[in-house]
Residue, then its C-alpha position, 0 to 999 in steps of 0.5 A: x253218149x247216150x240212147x233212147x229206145x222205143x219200143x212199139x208192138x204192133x199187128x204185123x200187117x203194119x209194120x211196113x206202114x210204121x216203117x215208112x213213118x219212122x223214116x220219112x216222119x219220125x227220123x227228119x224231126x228227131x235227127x235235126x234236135x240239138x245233140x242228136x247223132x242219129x236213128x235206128x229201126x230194128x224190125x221183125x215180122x211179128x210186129x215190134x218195132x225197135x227205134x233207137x235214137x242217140x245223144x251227144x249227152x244225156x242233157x240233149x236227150x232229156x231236152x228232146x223228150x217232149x219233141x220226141x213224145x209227140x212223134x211217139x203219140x202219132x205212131x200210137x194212134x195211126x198204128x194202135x201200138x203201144x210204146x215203150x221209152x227207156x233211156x240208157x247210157x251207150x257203153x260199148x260201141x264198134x264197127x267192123x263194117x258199116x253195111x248190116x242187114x240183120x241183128x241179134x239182140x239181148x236183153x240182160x239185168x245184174x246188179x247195178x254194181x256190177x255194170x262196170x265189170x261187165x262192160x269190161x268184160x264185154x270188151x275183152x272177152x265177147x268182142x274178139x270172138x265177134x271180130x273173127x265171126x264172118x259177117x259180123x259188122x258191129x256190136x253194141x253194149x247199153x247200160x242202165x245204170x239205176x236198174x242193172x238192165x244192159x241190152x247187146x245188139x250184134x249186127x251181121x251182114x245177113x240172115x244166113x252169117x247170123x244164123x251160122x253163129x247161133x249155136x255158138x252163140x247161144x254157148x257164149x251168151x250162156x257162160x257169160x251170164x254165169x260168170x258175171x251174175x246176170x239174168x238174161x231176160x230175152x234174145x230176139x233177131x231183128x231185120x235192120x232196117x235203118x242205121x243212121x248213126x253217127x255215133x263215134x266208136x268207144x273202143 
């Protein structure tokens, strides 16, 4: 499975505005493409906007490129956002519960090399420390495999179970980095406002 993220910073004032866009425009267009098996929005009130569209195969997503890219142009020029496009393999992917308000997100890079050990150890050792977190719902691991860039996103049922585990969280992310020789380029919280993935687990 694979993903296309777009990210799009903005004024605050519009996120609500790009929103509604995104789910009443962009989702309709992008979900009914050949191989496409869902969207999702993370939103903050600073302004950036997170959409996330997933793939059946890396095939389907290329070949949705140009319909994609001209939703993307739309948003630009009624928002005054610039986007940017990455595309990524969908390594990791569990549900505990469906419902979710709200996620942590993490950016990391190692070497190329190293991906398939830390996709192996992302699965032994962070996911069950999620699975006993409470208001945990679901994780999810995308990898870059040319460059090393991997992005985690942890999705809680609300603010509050989210900032309960920051502290050891913060612990956990720290330790990890080391032990498999990752930079860890940015975490950012995010209200979640669209999950319509039909992606199927991996795990």
């Amino acid at each position: 499975m694979y993903a296309r993220s777009t990210t799009m910073r903005g004024r605050p004032e519009v996120v609500d505005d790009l929103t509604a866009f995104i789910r009443d425009d962009v989702m309709p267009t992008v979900t009914r493409l050949d191989g496409c098996v869902g969207l999702s929005l993370l939103i903050d009130r600073d302004g950036r906007c997170i959409a996330t569209s997933a793939w059946e195969t890396a095939a389907a997503m290329r070949a949705s490129a140009e319909r994609v890219a001209g939703s993307r142009e739309r948003a630009a020029v009624m928002f005054g956002v610039t986007p940017e496009v990455r595309e990524w393999e969908i390594a990791v992917l569990h549900r505990a519960h469906h419902d979710g308000g709200c996620a942590r997100v993490t950016w990391t890079r190692t070497d190329p090399a190293n991906v398939d050990r830390v996709i192996e150890a992302y699965r032994d050792s962070l996911m069950p420390w999620w699975e006993e977190t409470p208001g945990f719902c679901s994780n999810s691991l995308l990898v870059d495999r040319t460059d090393g860039r991997c992005v985690s996103t942890v999705v809680f049922e609300s603010h509050e179970a989210m900032a309960h585990t920051r502290d050891q969280f913060t612990t956990l992310r720290e330790e990890f980095a080391a032990r498999m020789d990752m930079d860890l380029l940015e975490v950012a919280e995010f209200d979640l406002v669209l999950a319509h993935l039909r992606v199927p687990e991996t795990v």
